[in-house]
C-alpha positions in Angstrom: 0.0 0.0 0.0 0.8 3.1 -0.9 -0.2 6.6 0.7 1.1 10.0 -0.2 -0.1 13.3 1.2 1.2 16.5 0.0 0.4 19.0 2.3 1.8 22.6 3.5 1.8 23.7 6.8 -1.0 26.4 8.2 -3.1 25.8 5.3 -6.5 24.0 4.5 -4.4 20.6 4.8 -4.1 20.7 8.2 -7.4 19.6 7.6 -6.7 16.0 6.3 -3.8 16.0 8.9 -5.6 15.3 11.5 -7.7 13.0 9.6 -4.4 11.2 9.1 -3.4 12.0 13.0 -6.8 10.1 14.1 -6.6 7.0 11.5 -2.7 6.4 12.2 -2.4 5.4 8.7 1.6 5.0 7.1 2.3 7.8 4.7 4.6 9.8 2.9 4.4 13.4 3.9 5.7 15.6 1.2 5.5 19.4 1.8 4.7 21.5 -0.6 5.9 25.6 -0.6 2.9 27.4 -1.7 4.9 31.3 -2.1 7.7 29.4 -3.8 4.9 28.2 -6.6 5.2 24.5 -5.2 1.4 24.0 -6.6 2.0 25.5 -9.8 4.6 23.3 -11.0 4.2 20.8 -14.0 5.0 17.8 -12.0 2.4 18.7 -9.3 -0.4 19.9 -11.7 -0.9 16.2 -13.0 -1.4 15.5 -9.9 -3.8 18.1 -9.3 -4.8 20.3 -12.2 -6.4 22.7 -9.2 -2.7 23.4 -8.2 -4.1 23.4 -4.4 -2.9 21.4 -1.1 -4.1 19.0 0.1 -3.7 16.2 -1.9 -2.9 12.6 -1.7 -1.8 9.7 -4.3 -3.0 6.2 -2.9 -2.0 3.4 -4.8 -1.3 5.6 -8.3 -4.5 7.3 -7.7 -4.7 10.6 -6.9 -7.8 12.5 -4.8 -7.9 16.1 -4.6 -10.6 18.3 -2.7 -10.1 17.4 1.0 -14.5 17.0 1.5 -13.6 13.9 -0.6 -10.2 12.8 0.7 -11.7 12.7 3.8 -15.2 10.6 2.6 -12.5 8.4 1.1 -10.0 7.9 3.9 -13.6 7.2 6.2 -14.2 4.5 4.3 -10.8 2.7 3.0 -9.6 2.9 6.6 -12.0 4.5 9.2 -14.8 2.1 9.4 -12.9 -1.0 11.0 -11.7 1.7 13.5 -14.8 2.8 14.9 -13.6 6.5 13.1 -16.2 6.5 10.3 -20.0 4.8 10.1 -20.7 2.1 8.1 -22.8 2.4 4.8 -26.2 3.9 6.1 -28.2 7.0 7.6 -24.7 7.1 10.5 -22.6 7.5 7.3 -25.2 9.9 5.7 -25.2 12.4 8.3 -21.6 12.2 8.6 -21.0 13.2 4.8 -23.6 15.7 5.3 -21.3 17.5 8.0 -18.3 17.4 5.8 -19.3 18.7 2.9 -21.2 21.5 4.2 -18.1 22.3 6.2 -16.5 23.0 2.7 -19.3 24.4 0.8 -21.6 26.5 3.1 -18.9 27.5 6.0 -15.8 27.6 4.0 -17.3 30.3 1.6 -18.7 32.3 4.0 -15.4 32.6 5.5 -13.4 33.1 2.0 -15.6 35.9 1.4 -15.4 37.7 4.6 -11.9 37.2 4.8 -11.4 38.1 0.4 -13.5 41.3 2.0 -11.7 42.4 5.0 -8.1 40.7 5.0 -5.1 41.1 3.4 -5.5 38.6 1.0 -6.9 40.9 -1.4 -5.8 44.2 -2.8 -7.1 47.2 -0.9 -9.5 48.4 -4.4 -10.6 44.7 -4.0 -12.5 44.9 -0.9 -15.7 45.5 -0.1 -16.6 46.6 3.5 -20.2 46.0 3.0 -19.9 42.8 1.7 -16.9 41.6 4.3 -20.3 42.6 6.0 -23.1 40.4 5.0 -20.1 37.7 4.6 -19.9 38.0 8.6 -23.5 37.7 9.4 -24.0 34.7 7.1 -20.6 32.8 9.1 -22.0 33.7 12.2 -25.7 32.3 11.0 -24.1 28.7 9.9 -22.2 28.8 13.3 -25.9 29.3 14.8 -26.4 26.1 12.5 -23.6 24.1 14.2 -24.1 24.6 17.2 -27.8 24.0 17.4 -27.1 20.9 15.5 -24.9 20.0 18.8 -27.3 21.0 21.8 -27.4 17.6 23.7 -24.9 15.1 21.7 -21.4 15.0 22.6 -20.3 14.8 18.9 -21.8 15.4 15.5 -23.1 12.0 14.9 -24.0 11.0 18.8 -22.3 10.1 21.5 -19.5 8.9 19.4 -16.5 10.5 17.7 -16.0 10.2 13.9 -13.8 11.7 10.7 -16.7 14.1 10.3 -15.6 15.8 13.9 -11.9 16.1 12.9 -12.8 17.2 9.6 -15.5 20.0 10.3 -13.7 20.9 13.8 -10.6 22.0 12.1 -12.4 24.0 9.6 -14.1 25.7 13.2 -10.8 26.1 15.0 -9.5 28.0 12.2 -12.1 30.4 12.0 -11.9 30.9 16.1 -7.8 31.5 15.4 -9.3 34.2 12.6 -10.4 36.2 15.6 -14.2 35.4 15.2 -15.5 35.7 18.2 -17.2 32.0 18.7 -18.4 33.0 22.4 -22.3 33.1 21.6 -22.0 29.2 20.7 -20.9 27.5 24.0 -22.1 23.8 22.3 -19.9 24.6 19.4 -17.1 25.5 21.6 -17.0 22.5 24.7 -17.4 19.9 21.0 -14.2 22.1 19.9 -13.0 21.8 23.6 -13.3 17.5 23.4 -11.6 17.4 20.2 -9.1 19.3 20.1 -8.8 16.6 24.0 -7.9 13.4 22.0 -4.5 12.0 21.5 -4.2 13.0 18.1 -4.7 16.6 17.9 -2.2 16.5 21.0 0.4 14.1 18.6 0.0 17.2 16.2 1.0 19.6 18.8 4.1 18.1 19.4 5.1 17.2 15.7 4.8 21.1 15.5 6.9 22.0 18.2 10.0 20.3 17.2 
């Protein structure tokens, strides 16, 4: 078996690093420079003609969009350890999660933050828009942490891929400087994840 994760550090691929953390699956870890054009090469655009991180090759084959690398790592490795639900209404609601993580939540944060951040030119912003981009994050959080009134995680009682994945989309946006005090069910689930031995392996990858 072969596993390959291209990945750069403090990007949207921390996202399937602790989806790798969790599953404790061997890899390769290549990182990839994103100022120095590392996505934009030749080499890496077969790969992924998107010329984004993260990415990973298993077995020849390689899966881009991390929504989907997540789905797939769920089910190639996740089920037998209790990390992702077997086919069914479990698995349903898990997909659910992740993929409105990276459609409804991650735009509302790339637009607030293409409005109000540095990311853009100065004549590209749009105060009023950085705006209404706010008010929608903050309604989806609303969403989230309704959805977790009275379960410990997002499927139940029981942790799954769909936690790590949509919680490290969360954490970023709290290290954004959104203020995520109004949800306190969004923030203890944050508080029990970011608990497990994983995200603490993480932590002290990072430090050395």
């Amino acid at each position: 078996m072969s596993l390959v994760f291209y990945h750069s550090p403090m990007s949207t691929a921390e996202v399937t690093n602790i989806v790798l953390a969790e599953l404790d699956v061997p890899h390769e870890r290549v990182v990839v420079e994103l100022r120095q054009g590392g996505t934009k090469t030749a080499e890496y655009l077969k790969l992924n003609p998107n010329g984004k991180v993260p990415l990973i090759v298993h077995d020849g084959t390689p899966i881009f969009e991390s929504a989907a690398i997540t789905m797939y790592l769920g089910e190639v490795f996740g089920v037998d350890k209790g990390l992702y639900p077997a086919p069914g209404t479990k698995r349903g609601e898990a997909m659910k999660w992740i993929v409105w993580a990276n459609v409804s939540l991650a735009e509302a944060v790339s637009r607030w933050a293409r409005n109000t951040m540095e990311w853009a030119p100065a004549d590209h912003r749009n105060e009023k828009a950085g705006e209404a981009a706010l008010e929608d994050l903050h309604g989806l959080l609303g969403i989230l942490n309704g959805a977790l009134e009275g379960r410990a995680y997002l499927g139940g009682d029981d942790y799954t891929l769909a936690d790590a994945h949509v919680g490290s989309l969360v954490d970023w946006v709290g290290h954004m400087k959104v203020n995520l005090a109004a949800y306190p069910h969004l923030q203890a689930w944050i508080e029990r994840c970011g608990a497990r031995p994983a995200h603490a392996k993480m932590r002290a990858a990072a430090a050395t």
